[in-house]
C-alpha positions in Angstrom: 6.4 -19.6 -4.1 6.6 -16.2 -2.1 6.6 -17.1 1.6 6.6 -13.1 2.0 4.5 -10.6 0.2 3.9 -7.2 0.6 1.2 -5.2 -0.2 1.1 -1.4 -0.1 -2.6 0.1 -0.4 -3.6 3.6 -0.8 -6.9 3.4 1.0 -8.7 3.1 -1.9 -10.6 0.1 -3.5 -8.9 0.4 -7.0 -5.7 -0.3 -5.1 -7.0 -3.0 -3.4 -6.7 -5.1 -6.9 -3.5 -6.7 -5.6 -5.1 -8.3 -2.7 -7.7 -10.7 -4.9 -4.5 -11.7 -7.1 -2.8 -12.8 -4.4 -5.5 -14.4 -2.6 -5.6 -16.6 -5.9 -1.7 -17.2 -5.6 -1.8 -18.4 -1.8 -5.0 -21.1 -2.5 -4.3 -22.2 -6.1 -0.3 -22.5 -5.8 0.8 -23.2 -2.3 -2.2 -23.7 -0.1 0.2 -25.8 2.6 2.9 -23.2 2.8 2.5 -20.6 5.3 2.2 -17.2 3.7 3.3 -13.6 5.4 1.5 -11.1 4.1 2.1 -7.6 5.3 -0.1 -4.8 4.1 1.1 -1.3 4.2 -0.5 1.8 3.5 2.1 5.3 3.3 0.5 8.6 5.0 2.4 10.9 2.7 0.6 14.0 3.1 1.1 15.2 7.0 -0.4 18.5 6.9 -4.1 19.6 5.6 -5.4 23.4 3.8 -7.1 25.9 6.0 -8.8 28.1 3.0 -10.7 31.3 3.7 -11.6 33.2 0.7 -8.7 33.9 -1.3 -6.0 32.9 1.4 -5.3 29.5 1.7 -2.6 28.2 5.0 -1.1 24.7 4.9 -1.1 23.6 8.4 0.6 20.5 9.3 -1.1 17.3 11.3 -1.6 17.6 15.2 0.0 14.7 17.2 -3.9 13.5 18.2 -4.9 14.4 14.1 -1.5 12.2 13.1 -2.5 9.6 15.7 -5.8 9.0 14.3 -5.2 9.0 10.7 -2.9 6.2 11.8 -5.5 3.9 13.6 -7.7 4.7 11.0 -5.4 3.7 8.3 -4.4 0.4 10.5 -8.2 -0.6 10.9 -8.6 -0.3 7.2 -5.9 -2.7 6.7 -7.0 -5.1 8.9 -10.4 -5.0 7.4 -8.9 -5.3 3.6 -6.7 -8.4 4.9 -10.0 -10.4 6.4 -10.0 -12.4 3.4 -6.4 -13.1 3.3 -6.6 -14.3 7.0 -9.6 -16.3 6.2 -7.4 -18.9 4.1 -5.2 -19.1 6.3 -2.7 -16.4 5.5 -0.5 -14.3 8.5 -1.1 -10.7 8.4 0.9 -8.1 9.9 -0.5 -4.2 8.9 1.9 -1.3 8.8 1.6 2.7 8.5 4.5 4.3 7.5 4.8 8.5 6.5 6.9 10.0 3.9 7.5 9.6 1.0 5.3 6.5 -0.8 7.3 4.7 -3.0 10.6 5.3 -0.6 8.2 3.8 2.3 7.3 0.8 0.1 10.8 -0.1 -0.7 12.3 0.3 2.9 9.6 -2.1 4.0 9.9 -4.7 1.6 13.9 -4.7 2.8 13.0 -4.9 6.4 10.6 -7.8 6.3 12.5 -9.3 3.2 9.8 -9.8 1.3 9.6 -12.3 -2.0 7.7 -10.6 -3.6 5.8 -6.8 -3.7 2.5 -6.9 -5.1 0.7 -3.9 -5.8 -1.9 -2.3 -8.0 -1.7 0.6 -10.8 -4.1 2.8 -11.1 -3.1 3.3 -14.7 -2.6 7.3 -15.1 -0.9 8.3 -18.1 -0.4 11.7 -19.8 -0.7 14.8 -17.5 -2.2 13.1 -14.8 0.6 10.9 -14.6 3.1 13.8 -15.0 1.3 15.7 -12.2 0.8 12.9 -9.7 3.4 10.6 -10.4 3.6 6.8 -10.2 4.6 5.2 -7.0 4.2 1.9 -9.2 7.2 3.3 -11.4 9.3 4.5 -8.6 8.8 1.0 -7.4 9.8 -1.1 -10.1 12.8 0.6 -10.7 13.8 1.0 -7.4 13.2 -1.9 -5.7 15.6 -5.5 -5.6 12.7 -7.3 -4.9 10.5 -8.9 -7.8 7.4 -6.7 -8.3 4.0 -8.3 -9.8 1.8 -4.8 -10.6 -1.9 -5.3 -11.2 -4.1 -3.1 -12.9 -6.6 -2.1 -11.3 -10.3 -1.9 -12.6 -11.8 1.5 -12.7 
C-alpha cells in the first residue's frame, strides 16, 4: 500500500479525477495505515499578453502578481484535499514553477513518494501535438510507479 502519494493538479476539475481514485485506495485498502498525500499544482506559465490591436507584448509576472497566483494556487489545493483530510489522510500542498512534468518528477523524488497519481485529460492528435502531455513526460520519466486516470469530460 502507498504510504506516499502525490498528486499534481492543474487547477482544473477534469484533473481532479485522481483525487476520488485515491480516496477509494486510502478507505477500501489501508484505512489503518497513515497516508501522505501531497498535492502539487506547477505554475508554468510566469508571464501574461498585453494585446492592443495588432501588437501583442508578453510581459512576465510581478513579484506581488507571482505571489498571488501562488496563494491562490495553495488555497485551491487545500480546498481539493478537504476530502482526503476528512478520512483521515495527511496533506501537505505544494506550488512549484517551471516546467510541469520536470516539477512533478522532482517532487515525487524529494518526498519519495510510492506512488504518483494523476489524471489525463486524454488529448490526442493535434491537440496533443500542440500542447503536449505532461502525463507522458511523466510516465517515462519518472522511477516512481505512476497510476494515470482518465479523466471525465
Amino acid at each position: 500500500m502507498p504510504e506516499r502519494i502525490l498528486v499534481p493538479l492543474d487547477g482544473s476539475l477534469s484533473g481532479e479525477a485522481a483525487i476520488k481514485i485515491v480516496e477509494n485506495i486510502i478507505t477500501k485498502f489501508a484505512p489503518e495505515i497513515k497516508v501522505e498525500v501531497t498535492l502539487l499544482q506547477v505554475l508554468s506559465s510566469l508571464a501574461h499578453y498585453v494585446v492592443a490591436g495588432d501588437a501583442g507584448v508578453q510581459i512576465p509576472y510581478s513579484d506581488n502578481e507571482l505571489n498571488r497566483l501562488k496563494t491562490e494556487a495553495a488555497d485551491y489545493l487545500k480546498k481539493a484535499g478537504e476530502r482526503l483530510t476528512g478520512i483521515g489522510a495527511s496533506l501537505d500542498v505544494r506550488v512549484a514553477t517551471g516546467n510541469a512534468a520536470d516539477e512533478i518528477l522532482k517532487a515525487s523524488e524529494e518526498i519519495h513518494a510510492d506512488l504518483i497519481a494523476m489524471a489525463t485529460h486524454g488529448r490526442s492528435g493535434i491537440s496533443r501535438l500542440a500542447l503536449g502531455s505532461v502525463t507522458e513526460k511523466v510516465l517515462r520519466g519518472s522511477t516512481r510507479p505512476v497510476m494515470v486516470v482518465r479523466s471525465t469530460k
